[in-house]
N, C-alpha and C positions, 0 to 999 in steps of 0.2 A: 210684809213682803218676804217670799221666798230667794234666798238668789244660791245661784248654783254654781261653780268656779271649777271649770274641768282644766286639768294641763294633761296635754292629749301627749306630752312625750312619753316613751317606754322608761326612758334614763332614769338610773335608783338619782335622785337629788339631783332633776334637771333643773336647769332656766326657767321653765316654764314653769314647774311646781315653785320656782322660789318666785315668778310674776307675782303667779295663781296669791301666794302667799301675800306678797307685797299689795294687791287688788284687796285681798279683805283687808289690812291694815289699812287702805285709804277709802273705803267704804264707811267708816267711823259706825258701826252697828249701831242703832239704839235696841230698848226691848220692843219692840214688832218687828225688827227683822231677824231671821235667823239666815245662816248661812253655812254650806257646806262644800269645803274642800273635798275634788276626786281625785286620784292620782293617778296618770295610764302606768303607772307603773306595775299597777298586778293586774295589767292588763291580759284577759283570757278568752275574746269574745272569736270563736271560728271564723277561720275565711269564707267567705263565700263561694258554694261549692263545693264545701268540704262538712259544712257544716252549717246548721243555725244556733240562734239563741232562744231555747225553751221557754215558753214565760210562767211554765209551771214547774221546772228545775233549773232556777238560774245557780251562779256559783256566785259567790261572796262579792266579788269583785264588781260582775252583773248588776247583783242586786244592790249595790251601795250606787252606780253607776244610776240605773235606773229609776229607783228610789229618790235617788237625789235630783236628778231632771225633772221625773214628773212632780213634787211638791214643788220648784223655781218657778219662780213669775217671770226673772230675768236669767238668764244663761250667758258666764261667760266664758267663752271656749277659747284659751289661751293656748297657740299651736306655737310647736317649734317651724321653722326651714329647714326643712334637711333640701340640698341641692336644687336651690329655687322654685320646690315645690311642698305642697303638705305633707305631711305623713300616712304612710299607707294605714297605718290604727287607727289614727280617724276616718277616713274615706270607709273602712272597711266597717268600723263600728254606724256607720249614717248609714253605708249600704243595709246592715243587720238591723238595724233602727226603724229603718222607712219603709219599713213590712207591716201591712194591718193590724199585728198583735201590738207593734207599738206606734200606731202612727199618733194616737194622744198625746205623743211626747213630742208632738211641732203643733200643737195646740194651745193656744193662747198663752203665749212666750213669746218674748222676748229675748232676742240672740246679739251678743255683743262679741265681737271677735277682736283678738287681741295675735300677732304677728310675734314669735321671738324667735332672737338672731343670738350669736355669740360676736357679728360681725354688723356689717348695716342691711338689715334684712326686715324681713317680715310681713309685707304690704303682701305677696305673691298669695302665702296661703290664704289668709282674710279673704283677696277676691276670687280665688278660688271656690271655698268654703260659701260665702255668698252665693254664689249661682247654685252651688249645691239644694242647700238647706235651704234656698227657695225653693228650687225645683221639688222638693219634698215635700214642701208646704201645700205648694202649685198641687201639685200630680195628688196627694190625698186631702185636695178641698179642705184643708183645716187655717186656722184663724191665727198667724203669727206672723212677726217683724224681726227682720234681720235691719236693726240700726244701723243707719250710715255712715257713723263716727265708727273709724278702724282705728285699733294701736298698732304701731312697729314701736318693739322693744328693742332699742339697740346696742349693741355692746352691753348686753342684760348682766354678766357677771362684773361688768367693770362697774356699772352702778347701782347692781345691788349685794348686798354679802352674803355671806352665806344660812344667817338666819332673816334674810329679804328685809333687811333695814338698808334705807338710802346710802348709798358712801358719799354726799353731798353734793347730786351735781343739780341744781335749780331748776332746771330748765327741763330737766326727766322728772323731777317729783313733780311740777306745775302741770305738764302734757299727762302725764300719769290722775293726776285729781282731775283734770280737766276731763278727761276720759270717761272717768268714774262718774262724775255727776253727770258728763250729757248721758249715759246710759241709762241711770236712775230716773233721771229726766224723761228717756222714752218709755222705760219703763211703769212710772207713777201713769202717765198721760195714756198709753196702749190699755190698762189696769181700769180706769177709770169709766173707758167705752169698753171695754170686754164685757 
């Protein structure tokens, strides 16, 4: 199994990237899966209306970006809240996304969303995100599930440090596994009928 770990914030050493972090540490890898960290941090994909994404001149960032979704079987897009809503880098990158040139990338996937707060947050973006990346799925007839089981990461820097090891609090490491394996869960089983 492919799994793919985006943290959709811009911040150099966000939350999100040390979730993103923290999510492959409790995936426990063996050798058939690989998995691969994005980071929005060198995020460079044009707004729309200003610009697209080439799919014959992508930039680095693009192309690790894109590369890395399309080989995932499972996708988990770990979003910040910024002001009880998602971030315009993600919205903006699914708007560039859900264009014909890349609509295989909501094809037979598996979307797990994960909410992070620095405070008690993070359900808004998830169901946000949700109607989205359905409606993308909807709208170009392709073959994918957005898992029902959502994470809100809360108080992310009070329980995890700075290289995304627990600072001990139980009850976030349990919801956090718990998370992970019902993903894997839909994902083995979505994998199995594909």
């Amino acid at each position: 199994m492919h799994i793919a770990i985006i943290a959709t914030s811009p911040r150099k050493d966000s939350n999100s990237l040390r979730f993103a972090k923290y999510i492959e540490k409790a995936l426990n890898a063996n050798d058939q899966t690989k998995i691969s960290i994005v980071d929005f941090h060198d995020y460079d994909i044009p707004s729309v209306g200003r610009g697209i994404i080439d799919k014959n001149n992508l930039s680095a960032f693009q192309n690790t970006l894109i590369q890395s979704w399309d080989q995932a079987d499972l996708i988990f897009l770990v979003m910040p809240e910024y002001n009880w809503t998602v971030s315009g880098d993600l919205i903006n990158a699914l708007h560039q996304l859900g264009s014909r040139d890349f609509m295989h990338l909501f094809n037979n996937k598996v979307f797990a969303l994960a909410g992070v707060s620095s405070g008690r947050g993070g359900r808004t973006p998830c169901l946000e995100m949700t109607t989205v990346i359905n409606k993308i799925i909807n709208f170009t007839s392709q073959f994918s599930i957005v898992s029902p089981r959502i994470y809100e990461s809360h108080e992310t820097h009070k329980n995890l440090d700075e290289t995304a090891e627990s600072t001990g609090n139980g009850i976030y490491e349990k919801t956090v596994k718990d998370f992970v394996e019902y993903s894997l869960k839909v994902a083995e089983r979505w994998n199995i009928l594909a």
